[in-house]
N, CA, C and O of each residue as an XYZ file, in Angstrom:
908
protein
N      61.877    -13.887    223.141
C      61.573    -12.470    223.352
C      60.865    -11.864    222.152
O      60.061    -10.933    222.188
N      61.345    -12.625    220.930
C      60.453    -12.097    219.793
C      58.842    -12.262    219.718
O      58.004    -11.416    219.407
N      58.724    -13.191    219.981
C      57.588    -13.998    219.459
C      56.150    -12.744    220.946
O      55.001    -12.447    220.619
N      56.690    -12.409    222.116
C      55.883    -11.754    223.154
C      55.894    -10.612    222.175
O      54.790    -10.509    221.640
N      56.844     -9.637    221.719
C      56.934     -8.046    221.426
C      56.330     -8.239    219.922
O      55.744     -7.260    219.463
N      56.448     -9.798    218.844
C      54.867     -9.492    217.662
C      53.675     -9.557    218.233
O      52.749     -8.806    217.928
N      53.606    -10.550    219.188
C      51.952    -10.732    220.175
C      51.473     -9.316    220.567
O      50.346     -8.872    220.350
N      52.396     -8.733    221.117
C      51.835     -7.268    221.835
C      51.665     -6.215    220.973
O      50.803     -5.396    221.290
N      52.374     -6.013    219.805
C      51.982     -5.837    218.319
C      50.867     -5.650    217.596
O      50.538     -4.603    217.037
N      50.195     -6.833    217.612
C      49.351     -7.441    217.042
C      48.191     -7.123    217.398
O      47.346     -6.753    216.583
N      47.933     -7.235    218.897
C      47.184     -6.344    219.824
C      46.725     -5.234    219.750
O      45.554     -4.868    219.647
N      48.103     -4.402    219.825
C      47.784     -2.960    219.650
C      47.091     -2.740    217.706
O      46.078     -2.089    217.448
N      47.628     -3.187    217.044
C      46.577     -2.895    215.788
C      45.604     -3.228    215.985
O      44.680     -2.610    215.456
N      45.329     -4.313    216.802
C      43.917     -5.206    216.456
C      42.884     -3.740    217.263
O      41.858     -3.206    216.842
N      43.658     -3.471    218.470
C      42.684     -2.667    219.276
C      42.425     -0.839    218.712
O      41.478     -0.094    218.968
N      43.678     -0.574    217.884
C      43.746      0.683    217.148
C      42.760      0.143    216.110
O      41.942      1.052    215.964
N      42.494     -0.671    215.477
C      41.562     -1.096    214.260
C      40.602     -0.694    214.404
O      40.211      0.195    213.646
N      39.380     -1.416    215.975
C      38.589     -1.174    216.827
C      38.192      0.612    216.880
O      37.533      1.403    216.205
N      38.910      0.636    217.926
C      39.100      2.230    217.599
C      38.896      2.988    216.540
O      37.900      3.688    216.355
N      39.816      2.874    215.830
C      39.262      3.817    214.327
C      37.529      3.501    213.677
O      36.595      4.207    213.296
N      37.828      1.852    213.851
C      36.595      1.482    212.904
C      35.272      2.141    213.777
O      34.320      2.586    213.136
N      35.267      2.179    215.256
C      33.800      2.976    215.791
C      33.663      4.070    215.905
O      32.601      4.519    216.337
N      34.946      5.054    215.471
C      34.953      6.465    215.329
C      33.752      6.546    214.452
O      33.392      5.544    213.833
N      33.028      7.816    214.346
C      32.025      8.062    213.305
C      32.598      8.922    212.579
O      33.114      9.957    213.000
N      32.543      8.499    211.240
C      32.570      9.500    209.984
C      32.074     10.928    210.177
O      30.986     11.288    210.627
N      33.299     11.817    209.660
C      32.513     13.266    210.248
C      32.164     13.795    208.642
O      33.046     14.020    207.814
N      30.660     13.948    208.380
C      30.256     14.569    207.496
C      30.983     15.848    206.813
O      31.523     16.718    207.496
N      30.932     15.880    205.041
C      31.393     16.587    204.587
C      30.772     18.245    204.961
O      29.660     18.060    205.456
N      30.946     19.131    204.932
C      30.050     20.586    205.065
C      29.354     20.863    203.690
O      29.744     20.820    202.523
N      28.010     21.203    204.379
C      27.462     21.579    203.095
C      27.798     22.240    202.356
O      28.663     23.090    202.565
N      27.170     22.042    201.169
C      27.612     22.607    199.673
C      26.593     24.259    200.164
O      25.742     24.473    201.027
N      27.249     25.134    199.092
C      26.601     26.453    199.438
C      25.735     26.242    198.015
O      26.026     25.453    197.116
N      24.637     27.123    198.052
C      23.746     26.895    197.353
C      24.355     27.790    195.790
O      25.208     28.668    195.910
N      23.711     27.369    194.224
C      24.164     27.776    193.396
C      23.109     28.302    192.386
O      23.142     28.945    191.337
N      22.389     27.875    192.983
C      20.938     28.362    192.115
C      20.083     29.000    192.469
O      19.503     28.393    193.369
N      19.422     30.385    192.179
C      18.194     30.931    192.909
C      17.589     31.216    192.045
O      18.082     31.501    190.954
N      16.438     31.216    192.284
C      14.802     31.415    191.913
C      14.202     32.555    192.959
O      14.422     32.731    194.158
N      13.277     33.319    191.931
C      12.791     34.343    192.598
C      11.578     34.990    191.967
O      11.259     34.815    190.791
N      10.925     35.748    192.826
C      10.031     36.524    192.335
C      10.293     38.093    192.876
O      11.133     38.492    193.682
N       9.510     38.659    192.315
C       9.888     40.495    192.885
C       8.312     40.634    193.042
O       7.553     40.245    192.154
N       7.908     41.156    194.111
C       6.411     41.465    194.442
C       6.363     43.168    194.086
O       5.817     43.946    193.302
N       7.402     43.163    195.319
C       6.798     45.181    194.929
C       6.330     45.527    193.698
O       5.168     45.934    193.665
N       7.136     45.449    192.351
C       6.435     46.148    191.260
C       5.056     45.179    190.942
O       4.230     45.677    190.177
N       4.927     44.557    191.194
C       3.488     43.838    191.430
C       2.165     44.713    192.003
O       1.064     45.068    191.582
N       2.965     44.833    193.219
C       1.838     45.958    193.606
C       1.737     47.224    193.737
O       0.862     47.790    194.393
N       3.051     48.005    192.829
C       2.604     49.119    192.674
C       1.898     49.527    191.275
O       1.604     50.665    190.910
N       1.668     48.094    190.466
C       1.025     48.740    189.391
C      -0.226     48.240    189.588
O      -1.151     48.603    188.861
N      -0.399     47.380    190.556
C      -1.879     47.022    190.852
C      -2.243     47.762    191.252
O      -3.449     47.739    191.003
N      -1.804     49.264    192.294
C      -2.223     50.653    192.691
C      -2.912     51.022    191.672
O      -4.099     51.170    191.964
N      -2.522     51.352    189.988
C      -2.891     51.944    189.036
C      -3.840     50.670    188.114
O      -3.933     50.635    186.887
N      -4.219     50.087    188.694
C      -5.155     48.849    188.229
C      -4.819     48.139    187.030
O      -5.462     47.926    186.003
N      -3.697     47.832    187.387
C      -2.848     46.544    186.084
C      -2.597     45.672    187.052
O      -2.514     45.849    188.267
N      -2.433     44.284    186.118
C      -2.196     43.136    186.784
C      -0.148     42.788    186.289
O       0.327     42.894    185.159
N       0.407     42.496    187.232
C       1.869     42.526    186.939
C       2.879     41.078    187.451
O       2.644     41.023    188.658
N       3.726     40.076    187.163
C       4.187     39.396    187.367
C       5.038     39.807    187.222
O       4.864     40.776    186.482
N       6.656     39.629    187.646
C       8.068     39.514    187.237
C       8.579     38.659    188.153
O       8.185     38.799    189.310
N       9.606     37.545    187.835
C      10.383     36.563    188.212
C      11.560     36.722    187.777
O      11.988     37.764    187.283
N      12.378     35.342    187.982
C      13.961     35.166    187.212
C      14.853     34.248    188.355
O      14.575     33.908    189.505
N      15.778     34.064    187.693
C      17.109     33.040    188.103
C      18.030     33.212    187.955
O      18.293     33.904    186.972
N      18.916     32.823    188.622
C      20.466     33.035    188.808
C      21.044     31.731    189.172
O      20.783     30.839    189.979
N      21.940     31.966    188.253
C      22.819     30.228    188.552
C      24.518     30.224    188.855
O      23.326     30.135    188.560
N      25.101     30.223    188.960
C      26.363     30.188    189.592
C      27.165     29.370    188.213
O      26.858     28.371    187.563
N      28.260     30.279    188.149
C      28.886     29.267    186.921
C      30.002     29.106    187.138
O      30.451     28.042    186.711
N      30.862     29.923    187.791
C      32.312     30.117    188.056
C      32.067     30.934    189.431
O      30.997     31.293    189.923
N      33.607     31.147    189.977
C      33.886     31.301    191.401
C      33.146     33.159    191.495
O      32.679     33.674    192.511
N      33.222     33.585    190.592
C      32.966     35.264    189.787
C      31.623     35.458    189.379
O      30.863     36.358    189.737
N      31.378     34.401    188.488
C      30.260     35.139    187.686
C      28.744     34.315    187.291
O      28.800     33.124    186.984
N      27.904     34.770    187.312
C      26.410     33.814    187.194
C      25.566     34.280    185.490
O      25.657     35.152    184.626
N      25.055     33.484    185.681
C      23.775     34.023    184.306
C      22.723     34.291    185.447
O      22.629     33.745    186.546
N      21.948     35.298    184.868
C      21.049     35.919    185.287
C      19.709     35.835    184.216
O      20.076     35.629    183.059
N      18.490     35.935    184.357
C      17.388     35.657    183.426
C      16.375     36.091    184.389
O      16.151     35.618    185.503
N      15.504     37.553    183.488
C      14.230     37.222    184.605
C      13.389     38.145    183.336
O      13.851     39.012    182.595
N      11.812     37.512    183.428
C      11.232     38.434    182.945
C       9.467     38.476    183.612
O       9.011     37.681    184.434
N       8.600     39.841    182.857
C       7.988     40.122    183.479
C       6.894     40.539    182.415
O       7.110     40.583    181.204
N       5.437     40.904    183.158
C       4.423     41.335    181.839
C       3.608     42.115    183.098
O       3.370     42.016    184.301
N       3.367     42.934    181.955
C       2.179     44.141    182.871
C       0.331     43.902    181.787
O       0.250     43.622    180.591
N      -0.602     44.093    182.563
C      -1.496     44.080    181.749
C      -2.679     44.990    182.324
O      -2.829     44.627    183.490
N      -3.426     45.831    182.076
C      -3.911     46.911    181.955
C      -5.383     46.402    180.833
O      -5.363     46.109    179.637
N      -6.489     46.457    181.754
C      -7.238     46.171    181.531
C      -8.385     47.150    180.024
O      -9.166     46.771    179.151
N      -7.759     48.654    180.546
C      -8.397     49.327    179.612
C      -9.675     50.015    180.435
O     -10.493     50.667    179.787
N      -9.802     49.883    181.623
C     -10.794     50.382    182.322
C     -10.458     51.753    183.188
O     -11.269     52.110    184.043
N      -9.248     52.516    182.953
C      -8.878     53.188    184.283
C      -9.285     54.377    184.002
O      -8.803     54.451    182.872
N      -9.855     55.466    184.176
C     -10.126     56.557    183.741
C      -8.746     57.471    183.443
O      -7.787     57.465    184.214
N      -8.797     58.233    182.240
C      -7.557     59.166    182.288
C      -8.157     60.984    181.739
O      -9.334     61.154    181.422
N      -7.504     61.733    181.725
C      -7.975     62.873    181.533
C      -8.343     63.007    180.110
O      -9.380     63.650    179.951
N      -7.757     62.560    178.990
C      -8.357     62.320    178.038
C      -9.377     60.955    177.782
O      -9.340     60.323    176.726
N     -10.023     60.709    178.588
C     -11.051     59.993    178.662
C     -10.611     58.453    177.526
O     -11.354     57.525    177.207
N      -9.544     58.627    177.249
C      -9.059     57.232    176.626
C      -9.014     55.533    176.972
O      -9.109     54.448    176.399
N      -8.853     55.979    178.002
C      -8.947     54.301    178.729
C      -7.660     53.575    178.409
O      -8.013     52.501    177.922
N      -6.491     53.627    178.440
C      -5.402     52.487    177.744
C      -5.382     51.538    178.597
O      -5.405     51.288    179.803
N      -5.329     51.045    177.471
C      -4.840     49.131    178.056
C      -3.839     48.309    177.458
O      -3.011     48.989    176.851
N      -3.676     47.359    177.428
C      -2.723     46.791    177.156
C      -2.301     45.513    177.344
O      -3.030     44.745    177.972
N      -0.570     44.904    176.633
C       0.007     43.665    177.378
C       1.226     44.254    176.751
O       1.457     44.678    175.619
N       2.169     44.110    178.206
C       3.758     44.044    177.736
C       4.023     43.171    178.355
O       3.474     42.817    179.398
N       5.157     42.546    177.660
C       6.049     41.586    178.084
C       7.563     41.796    178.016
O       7.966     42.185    176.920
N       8.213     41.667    178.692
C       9.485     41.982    178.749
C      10.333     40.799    179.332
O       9.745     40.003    180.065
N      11.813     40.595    179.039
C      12.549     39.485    179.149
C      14.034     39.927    178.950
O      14.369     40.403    177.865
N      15.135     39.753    180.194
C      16.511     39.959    180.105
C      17.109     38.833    180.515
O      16.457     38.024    181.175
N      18.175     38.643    180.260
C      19.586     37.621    179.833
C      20.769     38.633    180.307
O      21.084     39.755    179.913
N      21.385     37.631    181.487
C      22.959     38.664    181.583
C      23.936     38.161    182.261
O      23.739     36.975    182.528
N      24.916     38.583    182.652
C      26.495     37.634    183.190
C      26.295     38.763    184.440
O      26.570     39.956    184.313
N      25.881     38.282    185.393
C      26.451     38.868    186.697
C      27.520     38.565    187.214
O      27.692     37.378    187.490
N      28.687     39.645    187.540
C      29.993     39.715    187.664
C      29.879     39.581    189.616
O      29.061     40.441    189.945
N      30.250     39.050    190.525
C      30.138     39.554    191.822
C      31.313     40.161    192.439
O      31.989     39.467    193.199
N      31.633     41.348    192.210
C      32.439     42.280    192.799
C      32.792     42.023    194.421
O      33.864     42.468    194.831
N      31.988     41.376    195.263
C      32.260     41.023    196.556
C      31.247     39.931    197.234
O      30.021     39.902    197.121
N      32.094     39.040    197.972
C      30.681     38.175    198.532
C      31.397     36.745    198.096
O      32.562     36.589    197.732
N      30.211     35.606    198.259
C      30.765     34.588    197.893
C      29.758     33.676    197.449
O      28.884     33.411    198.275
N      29.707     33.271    196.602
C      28.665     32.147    195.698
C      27.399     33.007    195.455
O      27.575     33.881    194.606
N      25.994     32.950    196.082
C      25.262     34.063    195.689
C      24.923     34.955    196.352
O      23.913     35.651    196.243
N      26.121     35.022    197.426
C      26.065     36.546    198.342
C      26.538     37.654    198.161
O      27.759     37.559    198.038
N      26.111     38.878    198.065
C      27.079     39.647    197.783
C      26.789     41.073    196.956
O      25.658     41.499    196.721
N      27.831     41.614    196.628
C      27.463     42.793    195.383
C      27.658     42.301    194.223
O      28.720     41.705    194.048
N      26.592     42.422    192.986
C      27.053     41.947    192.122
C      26.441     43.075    190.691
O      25.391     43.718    190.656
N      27.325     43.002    189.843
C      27.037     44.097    188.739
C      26.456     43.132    187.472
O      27.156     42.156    187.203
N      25.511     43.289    186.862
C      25.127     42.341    185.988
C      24.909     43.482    184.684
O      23.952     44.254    184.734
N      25.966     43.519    183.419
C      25.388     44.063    182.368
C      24.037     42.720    181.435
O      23.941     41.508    181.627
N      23.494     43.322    180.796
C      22.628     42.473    179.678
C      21.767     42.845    178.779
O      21.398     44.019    178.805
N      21.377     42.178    178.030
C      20.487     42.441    177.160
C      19.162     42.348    177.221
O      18.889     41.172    177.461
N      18.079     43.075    177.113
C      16.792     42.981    177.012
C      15.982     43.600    176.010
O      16.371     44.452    175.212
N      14.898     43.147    176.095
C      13.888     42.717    174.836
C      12.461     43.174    175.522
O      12.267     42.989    176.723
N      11.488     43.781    174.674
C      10.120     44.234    175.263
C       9.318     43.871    174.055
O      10.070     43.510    173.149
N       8.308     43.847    173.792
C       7.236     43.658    173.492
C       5.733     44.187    173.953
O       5.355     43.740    175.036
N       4.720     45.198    173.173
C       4.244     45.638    173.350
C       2.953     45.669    172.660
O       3.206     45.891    171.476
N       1.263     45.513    172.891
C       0.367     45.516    172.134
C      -0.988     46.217    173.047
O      -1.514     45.691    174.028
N      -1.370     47.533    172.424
C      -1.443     48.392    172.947
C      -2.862     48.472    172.353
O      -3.121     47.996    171.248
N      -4.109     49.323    173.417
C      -5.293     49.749    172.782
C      -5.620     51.161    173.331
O      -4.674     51.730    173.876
N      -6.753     51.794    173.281
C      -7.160     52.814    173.843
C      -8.666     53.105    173.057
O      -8.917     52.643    171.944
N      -9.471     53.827    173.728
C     -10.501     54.551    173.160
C     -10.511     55.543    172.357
O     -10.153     56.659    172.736
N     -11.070     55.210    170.667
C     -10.580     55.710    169.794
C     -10.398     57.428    169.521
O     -11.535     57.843    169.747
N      -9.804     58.258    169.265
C     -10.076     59.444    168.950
C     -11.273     59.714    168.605
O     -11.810     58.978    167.777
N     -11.971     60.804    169.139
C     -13.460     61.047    168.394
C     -14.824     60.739    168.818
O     -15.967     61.180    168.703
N     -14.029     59.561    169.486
C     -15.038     58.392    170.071
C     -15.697     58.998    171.694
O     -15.059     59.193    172.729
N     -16.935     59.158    171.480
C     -17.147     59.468    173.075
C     -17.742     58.482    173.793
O     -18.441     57.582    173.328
N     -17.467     58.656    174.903
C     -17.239     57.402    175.941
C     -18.937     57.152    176.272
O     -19.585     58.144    176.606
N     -19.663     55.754    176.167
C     -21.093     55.599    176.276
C     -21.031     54.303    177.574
O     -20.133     53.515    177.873
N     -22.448     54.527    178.153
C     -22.186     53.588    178.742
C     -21.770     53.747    180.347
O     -21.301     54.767    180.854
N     -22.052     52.508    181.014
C     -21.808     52.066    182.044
C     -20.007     51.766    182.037
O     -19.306     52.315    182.887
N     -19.466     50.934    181.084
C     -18.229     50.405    180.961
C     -17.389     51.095    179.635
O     -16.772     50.503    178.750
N     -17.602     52.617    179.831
C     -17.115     53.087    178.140
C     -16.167     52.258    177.744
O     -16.228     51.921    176.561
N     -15.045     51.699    178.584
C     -14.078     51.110    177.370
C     -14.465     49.822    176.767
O     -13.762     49.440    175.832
N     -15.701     48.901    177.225
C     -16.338     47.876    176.501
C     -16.991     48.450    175.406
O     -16.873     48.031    174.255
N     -17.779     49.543    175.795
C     -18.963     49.811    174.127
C     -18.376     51.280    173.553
O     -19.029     52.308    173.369
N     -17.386     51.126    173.397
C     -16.965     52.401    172.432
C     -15.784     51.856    171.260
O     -15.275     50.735    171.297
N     -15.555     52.651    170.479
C     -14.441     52.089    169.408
C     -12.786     52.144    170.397
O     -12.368     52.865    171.303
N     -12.294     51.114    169.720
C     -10.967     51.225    170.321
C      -9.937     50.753    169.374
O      -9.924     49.727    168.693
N      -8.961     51.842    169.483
C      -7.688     51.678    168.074
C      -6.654     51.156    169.073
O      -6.452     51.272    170.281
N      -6.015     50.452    167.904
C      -4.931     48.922    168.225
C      -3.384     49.022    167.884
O      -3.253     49.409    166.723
N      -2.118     48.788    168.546
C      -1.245     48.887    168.099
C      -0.777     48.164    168.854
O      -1.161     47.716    169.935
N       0.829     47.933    167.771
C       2.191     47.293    168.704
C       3.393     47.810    168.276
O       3.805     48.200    167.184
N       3.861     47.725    169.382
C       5.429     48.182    169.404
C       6.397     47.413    170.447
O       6.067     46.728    171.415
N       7.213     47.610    170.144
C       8.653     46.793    170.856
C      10.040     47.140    171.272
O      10.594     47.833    170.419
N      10.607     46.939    172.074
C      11.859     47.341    172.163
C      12.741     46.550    172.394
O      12.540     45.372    172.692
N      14.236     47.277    172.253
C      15.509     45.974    172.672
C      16.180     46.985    172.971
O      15.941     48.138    172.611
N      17.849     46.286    174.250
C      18.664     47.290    174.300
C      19.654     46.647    175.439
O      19.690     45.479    175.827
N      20.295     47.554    175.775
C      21.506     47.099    176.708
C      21.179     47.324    177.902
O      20.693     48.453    177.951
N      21.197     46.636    179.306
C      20.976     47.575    180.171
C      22.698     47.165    181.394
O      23.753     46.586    181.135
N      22.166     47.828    182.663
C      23.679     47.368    183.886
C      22.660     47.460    184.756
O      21.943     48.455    184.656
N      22.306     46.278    185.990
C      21.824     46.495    187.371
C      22.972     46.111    187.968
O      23.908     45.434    187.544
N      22.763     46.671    189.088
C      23.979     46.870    190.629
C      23.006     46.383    191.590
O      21.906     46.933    191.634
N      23.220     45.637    192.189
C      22.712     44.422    193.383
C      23.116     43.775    194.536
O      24.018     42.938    194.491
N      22.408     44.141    195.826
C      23.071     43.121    196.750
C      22.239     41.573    196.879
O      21.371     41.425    196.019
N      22.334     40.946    197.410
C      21.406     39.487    197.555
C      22.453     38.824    198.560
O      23.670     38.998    198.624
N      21.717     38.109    199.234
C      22.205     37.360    200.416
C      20.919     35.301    200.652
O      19.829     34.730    200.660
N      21.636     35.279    200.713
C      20.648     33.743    201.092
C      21.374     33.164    202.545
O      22.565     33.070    202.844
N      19.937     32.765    203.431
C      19.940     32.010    204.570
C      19.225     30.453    204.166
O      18.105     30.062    203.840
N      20.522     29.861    204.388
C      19.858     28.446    204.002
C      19.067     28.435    202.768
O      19.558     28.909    201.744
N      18.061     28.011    202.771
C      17.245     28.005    201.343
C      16.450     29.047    201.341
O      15.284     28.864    200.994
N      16.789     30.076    201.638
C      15.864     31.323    201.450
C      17.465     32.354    200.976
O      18.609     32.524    201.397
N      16.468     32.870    199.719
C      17.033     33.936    199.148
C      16.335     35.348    199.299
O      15.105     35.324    199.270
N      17.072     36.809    199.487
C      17.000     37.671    199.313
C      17.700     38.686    198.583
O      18.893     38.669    198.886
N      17.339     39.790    197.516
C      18.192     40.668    197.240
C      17.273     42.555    196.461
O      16.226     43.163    196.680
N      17.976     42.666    195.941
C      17.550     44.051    196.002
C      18.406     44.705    194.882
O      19.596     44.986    195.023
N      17.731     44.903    193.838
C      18.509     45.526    192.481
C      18.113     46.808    192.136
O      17.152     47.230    192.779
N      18.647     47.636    191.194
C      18.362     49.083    190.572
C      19.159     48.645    189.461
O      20.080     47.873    189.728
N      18.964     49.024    188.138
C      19.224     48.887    186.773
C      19.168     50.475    185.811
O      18.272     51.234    186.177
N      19.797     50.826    184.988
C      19.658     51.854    183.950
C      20.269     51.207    182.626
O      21.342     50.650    182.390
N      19.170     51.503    181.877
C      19.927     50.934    180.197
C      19.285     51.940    178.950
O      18.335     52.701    179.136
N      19.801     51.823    178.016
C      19.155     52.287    176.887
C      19.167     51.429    175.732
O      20.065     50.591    175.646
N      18.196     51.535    174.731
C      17.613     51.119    174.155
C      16.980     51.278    172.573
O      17.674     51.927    171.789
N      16.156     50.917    172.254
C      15.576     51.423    171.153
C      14.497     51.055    170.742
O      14.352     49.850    170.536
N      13.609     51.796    170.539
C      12.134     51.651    170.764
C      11.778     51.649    169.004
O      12.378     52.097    168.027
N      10.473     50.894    169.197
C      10.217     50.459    167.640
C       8.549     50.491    167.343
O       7.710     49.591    167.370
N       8.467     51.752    167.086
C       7.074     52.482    167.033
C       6.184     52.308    166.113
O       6.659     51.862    165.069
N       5.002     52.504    166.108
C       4.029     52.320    165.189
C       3.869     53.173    163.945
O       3.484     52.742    162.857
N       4.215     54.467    164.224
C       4.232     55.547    163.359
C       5.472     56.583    162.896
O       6.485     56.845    163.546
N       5.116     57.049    161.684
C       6.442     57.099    161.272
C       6.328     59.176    161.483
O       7.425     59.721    161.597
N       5.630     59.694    161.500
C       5.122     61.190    161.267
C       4.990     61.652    162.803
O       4.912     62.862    163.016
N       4.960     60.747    163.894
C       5.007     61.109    164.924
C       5.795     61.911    165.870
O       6.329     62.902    165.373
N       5.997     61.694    167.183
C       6.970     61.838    167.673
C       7.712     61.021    168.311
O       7.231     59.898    168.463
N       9.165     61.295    168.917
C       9.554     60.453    169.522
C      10.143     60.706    171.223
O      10.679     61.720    171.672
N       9.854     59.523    171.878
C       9.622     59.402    173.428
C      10.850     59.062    174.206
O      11.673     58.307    173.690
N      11.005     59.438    175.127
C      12.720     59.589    175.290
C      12.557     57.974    176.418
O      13.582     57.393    176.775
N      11.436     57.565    176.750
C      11.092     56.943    178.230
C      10.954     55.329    177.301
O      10.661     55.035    176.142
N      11.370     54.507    178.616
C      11.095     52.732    177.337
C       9.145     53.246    177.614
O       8.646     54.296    178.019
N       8.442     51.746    177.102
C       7.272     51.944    176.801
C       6.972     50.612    177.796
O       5.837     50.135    177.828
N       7.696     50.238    178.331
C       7.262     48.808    178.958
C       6.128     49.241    180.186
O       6.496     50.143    180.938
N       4.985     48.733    180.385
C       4.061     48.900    181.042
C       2.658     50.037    180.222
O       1.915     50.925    180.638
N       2.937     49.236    178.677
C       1.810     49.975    177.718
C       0.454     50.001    178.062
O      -0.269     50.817    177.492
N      -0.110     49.077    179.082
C      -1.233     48.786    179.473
C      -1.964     50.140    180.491
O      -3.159     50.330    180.718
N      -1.000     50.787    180.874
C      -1.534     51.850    181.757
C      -1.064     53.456    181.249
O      -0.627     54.336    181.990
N      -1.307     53.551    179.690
C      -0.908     54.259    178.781
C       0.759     55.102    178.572
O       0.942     56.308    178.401
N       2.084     53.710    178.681
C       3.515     54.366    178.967
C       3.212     53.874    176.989
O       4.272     53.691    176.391
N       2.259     53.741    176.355
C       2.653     54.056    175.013
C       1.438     54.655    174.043
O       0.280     54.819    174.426
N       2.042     55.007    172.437
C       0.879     55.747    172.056
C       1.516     55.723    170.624
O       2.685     55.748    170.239
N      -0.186     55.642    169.716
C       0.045     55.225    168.484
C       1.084     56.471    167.392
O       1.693     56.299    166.337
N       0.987     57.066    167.820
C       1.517     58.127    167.387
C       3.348     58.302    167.786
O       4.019     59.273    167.435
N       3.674     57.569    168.278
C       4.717     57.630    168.651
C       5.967     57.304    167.410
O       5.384     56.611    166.576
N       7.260     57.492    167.004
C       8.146     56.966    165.967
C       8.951     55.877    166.983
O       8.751     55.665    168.178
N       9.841     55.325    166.151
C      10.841     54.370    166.471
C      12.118     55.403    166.840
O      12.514     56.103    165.908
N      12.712     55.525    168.002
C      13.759     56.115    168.230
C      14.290     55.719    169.590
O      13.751     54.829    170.248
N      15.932     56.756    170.231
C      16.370     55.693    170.962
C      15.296     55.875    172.766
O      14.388     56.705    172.732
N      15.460     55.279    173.799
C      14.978     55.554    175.088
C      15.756     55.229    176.130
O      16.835     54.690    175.885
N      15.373     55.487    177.494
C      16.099     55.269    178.319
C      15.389     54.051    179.471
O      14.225     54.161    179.858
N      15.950     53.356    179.742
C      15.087     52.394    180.335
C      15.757     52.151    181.956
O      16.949     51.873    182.093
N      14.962     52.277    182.959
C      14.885     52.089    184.838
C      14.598     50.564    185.057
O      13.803     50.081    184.251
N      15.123     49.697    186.036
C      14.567     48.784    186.342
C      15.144     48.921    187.975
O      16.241     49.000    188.529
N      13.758     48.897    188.356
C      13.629     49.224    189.866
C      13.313     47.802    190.294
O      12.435     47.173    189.703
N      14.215     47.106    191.620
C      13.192     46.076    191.819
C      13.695     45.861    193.411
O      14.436     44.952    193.784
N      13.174     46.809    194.176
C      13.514     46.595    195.857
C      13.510     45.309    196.468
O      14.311     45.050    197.367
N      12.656     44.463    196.047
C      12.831     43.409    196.946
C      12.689     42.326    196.036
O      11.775     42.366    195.213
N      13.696     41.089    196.088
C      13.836     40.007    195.005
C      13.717     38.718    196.440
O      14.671     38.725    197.218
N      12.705     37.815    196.680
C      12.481     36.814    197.703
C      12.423     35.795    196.683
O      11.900     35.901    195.573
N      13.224     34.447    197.348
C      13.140     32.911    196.679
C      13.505     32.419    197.261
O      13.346     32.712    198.446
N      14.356     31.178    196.862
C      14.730     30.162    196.982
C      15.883     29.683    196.398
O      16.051     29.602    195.181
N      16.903     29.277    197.483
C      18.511     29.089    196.700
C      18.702     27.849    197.314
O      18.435     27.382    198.421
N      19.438     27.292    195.917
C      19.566     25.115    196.211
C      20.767     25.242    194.968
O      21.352     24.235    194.570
């Protein structure tokens, strides 16, 4: 009686073996994405309205269940051709660049609300058509004199943000306020309560001192890519 009830035993593993072994492996669920890349167009083209050329980008990386580094920066450039009421012409190159710990208050990996304090940094090198100087010419700001400066800033800022990603497409949408401190060319001048970033379409001026400002970062629409 033994030897039938190991046989029938034996069987049943052999055929449970079977069984299990042609089941198919059920795939793990994907990983949610931790990294995004992006660009911001709008301020792109609203300073191309005022005839500057404008880039801004940046990234976000996921570090903990809470919180990301954040990095994005941007440059405006201003050819020097735009007419202004003082017949000056400014032009320019700024460059600007922030670093920050986005906290996400709600959401999950890079969805969500998220508050990002940080630090940022500007850079500024500035021209215009010189005082005095009257404008000649077909292209006054090519054949007339033009006076040269630079200035810079640094400072703290906070953006508040939503962002959402579908599959490998990212979206989000930030507003920022910070202050700062602006680092002017002149010392007898005055001083400007506004940052100077976008010097190319005259947001600076030689005459200005080093004192503190208040700095906006508007950026309605943030489109990329999250992996």
């Amino acid at each position: 009686m033994l030897a039938p009830a190991l046989l029938t035993c034996a069987a049943m593993s052999f055929v449970l073996s079977l069984i299990l072994g042609s089941t198919p492996a059920v795939p793990p669920p994907p990983q949610e994405p931790r990294t995004a890349v992006f660009v911001q167009p709008l301020a792109s083209a609203v300073y191309a309205l005022f005839g500057a050329v404008s880039a801004s980008a940046g990234a976000q990386l996921v570090q903990t269940d809470r919180w990301s580094i954040t990095f994005d920066a941007a440059f405006v450039w201003g050819p020097g051709q735009r007419p202004t009421a003082s017949e000056q012409f400014p032009g320019g190159l700024s460059l600007g660049a922030s670093l920050g710990a986005s906290w996400r208050a709600w959401g999950r990996g890079l969805n969500g609300f998220f508050v990002t304090p940080k630090l940022y940094a500007i850079t500024n090198a500035s021209h215009r058509v010189a005082r005095g100087t009257l404008p000649t010419g077909l292209f006054p700001s090519e054949t007339t004199a033009r006076e040269r400066w630079n200035s810079g800033e640094v400072g703290l800022a906070v953006d508040l943000g939503f962002q959402w990603t579908f599959g490998s497409f990212f979206i989000g949408s930030v507003l920022g306020i910070g202050g700062g401190w602006y680092l002017g060319p002149s010392s007898t001048g005055y001083v400007g309560p506004l940052s100077a970033f976008g010097a190319g379409l005259g947001a600076d001026d030689p005459n200005r001192m080093s004192g503190p400002v208040l700095a906006f970062n508007v950026h309605l629409l943030r489109v990329g890519a999250a992996f």
